[in-house]
VOSEMAR-516717 format. One record per atom (N, C-alpha, C): residue number from 1; x, y, z; residue in one letter; atom name. Coordinates in steps of 0.001 Angstrom, whole numbers, padded with zeros to 6 digits, always signed. Each point is the difference from the previous one (the first is absolute). Layout:
N
pos | X | Y | Z | code | site
NUM | X | Y | Z | A | CA
...
//
This chain:
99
pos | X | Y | Z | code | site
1 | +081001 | +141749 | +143117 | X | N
1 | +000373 | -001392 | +000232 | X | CA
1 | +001413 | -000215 | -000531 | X | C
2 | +000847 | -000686 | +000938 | X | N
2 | +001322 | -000604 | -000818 | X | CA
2 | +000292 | -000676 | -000782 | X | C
3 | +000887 | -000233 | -000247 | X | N
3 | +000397 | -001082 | -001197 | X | CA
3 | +000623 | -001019 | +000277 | X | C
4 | +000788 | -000692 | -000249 | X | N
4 | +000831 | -000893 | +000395 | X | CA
4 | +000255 | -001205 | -001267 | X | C
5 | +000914 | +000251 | -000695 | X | N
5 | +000217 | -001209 | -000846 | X | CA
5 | +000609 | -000839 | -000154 | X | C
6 | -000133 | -001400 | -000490 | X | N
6 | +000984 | -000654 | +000221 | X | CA
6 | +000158 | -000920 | -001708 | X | C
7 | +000965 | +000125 | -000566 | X | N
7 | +000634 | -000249 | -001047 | X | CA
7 | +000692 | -001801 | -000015 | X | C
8 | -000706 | -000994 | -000448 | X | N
8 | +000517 | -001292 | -000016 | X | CA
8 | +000657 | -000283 | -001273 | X | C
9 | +000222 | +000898 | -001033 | X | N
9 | +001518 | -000060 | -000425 | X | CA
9 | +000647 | +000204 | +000737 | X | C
10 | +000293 | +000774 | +000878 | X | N
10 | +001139 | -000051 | +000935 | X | CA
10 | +000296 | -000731 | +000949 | X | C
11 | -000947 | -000724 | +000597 | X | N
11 | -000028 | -000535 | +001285 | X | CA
11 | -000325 | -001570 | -000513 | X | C
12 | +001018 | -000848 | -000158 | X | N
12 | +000038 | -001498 | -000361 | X | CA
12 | -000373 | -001020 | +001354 | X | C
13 | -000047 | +000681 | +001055 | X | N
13 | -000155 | -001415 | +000949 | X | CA
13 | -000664 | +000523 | +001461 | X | C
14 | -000320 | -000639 | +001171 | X | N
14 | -000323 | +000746 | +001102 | X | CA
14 | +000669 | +000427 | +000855 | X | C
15 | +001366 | +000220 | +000168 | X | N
15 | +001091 | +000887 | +000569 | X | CA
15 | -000385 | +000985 | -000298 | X | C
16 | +000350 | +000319 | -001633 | X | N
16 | -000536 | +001380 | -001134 | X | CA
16 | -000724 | +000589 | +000763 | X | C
17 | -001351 | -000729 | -000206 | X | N
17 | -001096 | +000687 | +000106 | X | CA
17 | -000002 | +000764 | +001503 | X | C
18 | +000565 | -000760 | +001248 | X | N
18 | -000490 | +000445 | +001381 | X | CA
18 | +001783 | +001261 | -000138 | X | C
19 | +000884 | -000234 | -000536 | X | N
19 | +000877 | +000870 | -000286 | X | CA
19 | -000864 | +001571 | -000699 | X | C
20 | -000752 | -000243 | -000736 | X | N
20 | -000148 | +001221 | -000794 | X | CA
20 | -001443 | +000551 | +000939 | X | C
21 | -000645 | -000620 | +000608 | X | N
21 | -000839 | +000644 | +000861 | X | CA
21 | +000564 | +000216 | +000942 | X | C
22 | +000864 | -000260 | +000885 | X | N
22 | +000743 | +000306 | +000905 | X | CA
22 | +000372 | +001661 | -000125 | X | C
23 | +000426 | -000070 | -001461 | X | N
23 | +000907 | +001061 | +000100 | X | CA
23 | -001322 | +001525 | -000853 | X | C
24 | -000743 | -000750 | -000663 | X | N
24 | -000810 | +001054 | -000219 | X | CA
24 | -001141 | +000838 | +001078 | X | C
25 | -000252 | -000927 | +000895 | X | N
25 | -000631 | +000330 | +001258 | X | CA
25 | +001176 | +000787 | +001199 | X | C
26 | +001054 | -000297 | -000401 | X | N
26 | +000941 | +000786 | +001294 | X | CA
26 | -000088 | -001079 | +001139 | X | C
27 | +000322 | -001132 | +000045 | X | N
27 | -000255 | -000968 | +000862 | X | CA
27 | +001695 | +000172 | +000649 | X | C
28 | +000330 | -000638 | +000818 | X | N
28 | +001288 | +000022 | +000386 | X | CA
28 | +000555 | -001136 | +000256 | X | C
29 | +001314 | -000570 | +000240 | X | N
29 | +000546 | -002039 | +000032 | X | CA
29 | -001303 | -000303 | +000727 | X | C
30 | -000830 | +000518 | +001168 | X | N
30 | -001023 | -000658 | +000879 | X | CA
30 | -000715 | -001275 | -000790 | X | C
31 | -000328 | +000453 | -001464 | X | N
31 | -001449 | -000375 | -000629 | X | CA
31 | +000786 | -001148 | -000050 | X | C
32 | -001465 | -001024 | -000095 | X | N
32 | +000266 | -001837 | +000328 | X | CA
32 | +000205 | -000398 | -001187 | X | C
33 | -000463 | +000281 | -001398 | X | N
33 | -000055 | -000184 | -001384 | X | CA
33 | -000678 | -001034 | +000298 | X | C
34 | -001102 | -000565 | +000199 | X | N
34 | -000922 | -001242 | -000483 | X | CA
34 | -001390 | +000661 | +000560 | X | C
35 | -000932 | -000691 | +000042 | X | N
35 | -001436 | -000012 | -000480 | X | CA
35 | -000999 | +000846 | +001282 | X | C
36 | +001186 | -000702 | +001214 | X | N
36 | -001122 | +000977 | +000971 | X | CA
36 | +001023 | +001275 | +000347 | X | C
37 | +001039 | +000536 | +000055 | X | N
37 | +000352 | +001076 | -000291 | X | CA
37 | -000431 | +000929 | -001218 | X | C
38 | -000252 | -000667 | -000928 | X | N
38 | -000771 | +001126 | -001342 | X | CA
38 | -001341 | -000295 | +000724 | X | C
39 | -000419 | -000776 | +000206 | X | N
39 | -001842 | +000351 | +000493 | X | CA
39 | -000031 | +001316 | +001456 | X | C
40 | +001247 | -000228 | +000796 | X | N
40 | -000227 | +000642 | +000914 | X | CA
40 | +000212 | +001680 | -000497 | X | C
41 | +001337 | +000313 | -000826 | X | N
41 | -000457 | +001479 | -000897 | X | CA
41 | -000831 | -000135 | -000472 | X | C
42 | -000279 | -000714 | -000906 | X | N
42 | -001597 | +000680 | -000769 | X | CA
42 | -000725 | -000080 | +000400 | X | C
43 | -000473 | -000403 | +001131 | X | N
43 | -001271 | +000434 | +000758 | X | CA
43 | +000229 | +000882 | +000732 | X | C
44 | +001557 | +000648 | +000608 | X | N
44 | -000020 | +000060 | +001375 | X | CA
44 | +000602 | +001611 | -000249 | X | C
45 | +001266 | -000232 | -000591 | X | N
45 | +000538 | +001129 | +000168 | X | CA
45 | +000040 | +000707 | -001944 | X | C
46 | -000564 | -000292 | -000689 | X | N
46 | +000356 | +000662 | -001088 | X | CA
46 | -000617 | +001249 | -000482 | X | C
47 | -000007 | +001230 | -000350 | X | N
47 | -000664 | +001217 | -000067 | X | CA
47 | -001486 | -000480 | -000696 | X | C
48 | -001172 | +000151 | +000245 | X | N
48 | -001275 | -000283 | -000388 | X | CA
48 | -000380 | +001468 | -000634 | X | C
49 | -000751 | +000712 | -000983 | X | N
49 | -000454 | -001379 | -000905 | X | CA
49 | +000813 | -000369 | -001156 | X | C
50 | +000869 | -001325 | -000498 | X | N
50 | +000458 | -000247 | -000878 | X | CA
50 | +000252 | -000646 | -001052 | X | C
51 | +000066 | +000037 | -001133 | X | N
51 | -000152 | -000974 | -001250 | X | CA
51 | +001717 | -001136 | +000132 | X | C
52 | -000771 | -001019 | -000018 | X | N
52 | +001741 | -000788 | -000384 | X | CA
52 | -000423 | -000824 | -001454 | X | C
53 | +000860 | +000299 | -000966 | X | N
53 | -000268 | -000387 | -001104 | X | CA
53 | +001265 | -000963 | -000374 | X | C
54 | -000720 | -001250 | -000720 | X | N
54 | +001578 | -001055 | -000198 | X | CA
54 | +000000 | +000120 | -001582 | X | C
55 | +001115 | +000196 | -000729 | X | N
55 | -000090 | +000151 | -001293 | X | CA
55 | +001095 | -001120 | -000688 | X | C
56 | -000677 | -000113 | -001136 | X | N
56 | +001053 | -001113 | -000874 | X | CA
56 | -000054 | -001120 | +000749 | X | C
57 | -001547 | -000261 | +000446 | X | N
57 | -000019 | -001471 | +000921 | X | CA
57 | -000503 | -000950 | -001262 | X | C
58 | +000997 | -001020 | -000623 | X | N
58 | -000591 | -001367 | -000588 | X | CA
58 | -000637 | -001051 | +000694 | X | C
59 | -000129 | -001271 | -000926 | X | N
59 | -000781 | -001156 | +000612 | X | CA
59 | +001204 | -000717 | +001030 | X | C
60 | +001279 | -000342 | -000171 | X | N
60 | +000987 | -000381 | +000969 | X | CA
60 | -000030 | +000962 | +000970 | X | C
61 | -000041 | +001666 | +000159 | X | N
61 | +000888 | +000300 | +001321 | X | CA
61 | -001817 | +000044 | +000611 | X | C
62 | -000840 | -000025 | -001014 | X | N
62 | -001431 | +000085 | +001246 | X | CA
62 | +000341 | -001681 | +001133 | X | C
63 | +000309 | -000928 | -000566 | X | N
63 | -000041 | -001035 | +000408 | X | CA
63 | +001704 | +000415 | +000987 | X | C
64 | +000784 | +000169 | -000461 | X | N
64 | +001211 | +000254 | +001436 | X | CA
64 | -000822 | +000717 | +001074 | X | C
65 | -000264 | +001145 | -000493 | X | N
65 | -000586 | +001302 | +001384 | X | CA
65 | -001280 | -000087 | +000003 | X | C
66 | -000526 | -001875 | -000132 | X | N
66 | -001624 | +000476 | +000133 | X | CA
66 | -000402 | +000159 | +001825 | X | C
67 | +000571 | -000145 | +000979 | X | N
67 | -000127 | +000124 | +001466 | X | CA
67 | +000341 | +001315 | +000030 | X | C
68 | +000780 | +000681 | -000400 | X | N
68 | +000257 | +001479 | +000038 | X | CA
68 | -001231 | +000829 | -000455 | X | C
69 | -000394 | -000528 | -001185 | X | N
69 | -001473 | +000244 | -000788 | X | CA
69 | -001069 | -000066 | +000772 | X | C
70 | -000192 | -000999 | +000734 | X | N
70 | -001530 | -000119 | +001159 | X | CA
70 | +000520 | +000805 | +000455 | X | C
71 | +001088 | +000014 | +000902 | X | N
71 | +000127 | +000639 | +001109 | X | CA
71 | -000651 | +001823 | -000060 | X | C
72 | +000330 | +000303 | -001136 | X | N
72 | -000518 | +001572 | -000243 | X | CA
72 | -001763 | +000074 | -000739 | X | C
73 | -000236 | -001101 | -000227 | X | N
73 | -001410 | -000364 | -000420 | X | CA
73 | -000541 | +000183 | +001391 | X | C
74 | +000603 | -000736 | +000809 | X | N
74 | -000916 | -000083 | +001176 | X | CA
74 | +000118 | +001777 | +001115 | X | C
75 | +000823 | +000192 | -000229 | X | N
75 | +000751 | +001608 | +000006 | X | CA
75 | -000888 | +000822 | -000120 | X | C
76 | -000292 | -000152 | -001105 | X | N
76 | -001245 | +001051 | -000872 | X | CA
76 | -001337 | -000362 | +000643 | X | C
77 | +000160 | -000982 | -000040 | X | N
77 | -001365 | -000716 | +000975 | X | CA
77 | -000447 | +000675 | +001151 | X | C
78 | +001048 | -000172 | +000907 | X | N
78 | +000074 | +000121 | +001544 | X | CA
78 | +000031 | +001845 | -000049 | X | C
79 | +000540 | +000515 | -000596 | X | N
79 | +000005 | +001255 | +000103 | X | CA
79 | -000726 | +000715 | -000535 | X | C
80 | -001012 | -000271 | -000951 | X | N
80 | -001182 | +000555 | -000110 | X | CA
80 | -000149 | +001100 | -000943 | X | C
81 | +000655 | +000066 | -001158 | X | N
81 | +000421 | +001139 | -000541 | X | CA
81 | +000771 | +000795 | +000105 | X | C
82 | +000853 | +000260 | +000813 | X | N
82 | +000960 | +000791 | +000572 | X | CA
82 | +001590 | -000763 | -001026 | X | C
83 | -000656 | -001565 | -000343 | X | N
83 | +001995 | -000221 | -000913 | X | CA
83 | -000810 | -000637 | -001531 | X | C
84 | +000171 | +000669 | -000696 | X | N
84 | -000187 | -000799 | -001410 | X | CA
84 | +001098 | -000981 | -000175 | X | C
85 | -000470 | -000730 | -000691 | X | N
85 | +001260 | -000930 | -000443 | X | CA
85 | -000401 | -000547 | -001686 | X | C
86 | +000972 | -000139 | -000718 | X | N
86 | -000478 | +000030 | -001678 | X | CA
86 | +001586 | -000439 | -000169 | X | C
87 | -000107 | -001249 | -001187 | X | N
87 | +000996 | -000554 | -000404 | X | CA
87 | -000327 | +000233 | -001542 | X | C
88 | +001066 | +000825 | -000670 | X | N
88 | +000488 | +000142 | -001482 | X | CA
88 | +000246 | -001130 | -000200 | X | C
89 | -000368 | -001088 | -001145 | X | N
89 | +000800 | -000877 | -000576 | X | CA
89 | +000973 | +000239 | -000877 | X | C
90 | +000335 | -000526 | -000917 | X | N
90 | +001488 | +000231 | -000731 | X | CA
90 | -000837 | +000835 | -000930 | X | C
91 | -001070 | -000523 | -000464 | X | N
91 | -000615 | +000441 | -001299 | X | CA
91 | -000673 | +001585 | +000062 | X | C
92 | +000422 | +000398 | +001402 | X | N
92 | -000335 | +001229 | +000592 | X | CA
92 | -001523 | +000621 | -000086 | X | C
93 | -000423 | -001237 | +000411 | X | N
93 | -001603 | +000115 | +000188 | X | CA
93 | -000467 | -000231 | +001805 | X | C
94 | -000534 | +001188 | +000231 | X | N
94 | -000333 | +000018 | +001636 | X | CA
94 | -000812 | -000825 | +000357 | X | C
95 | +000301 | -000854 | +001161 | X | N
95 | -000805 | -000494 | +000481 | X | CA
95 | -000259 | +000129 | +001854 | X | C
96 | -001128 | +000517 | +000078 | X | N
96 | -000695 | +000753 | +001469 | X | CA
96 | -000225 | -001577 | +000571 | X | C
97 | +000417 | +000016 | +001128 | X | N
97 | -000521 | -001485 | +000946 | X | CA
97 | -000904 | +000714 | +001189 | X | C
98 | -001321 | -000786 | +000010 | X | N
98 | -000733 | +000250 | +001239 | X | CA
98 | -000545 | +001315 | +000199 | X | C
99 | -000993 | +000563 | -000639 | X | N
99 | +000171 | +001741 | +000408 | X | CA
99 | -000504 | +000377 | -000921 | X | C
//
């Protein structure tokens, strides 16, 4: 299974974020950066089976990227085991959604 991480010390806002998946997936200018372009890779085209893990997520950026957050809740959902999804909080305690 893959990995895929994503670091919210680094990534302050939702440009960031669709910037740093963009570029960790190998996406090219095509990608739309909003909600149904990331739903359409992660369901559609992203290598299966894979872990996406969000780390150094606090109580503010859960509340900025909480639509980014369903969106891979429901991810994990729809795909059936094939995408884990688990958000590190700051306090670097795992937390598994759905699964």
């Amino acid at each position: 299974m893959g990995k895929i991480e994503f670091d919210f010390n680094q990534i302050p806002d939702l440009p960031a974020f669709y910037r740093d998946f963009a570029e960790q997936l190998g996406l090219g200018e095509g990608f739309g950066a909003n909600l149904d372009a990331l739903w359409d890779v992660v369901t559609g085209d992203i290598k299966l089976p894979v872990e996406i893990e969000f780390l150094n997520l606090n109580a503010r950026s859960k509340r900025r990227f909480g639509a980014i957050i369903l969106l891979f809740e429901e991810a994990e959902e729809e795909l059936e085991g094939n995408l884990r999804f688990n958000i590190c909080e700051t306090s670097h305690k795992a937390v598994h959604h759905r699964g």
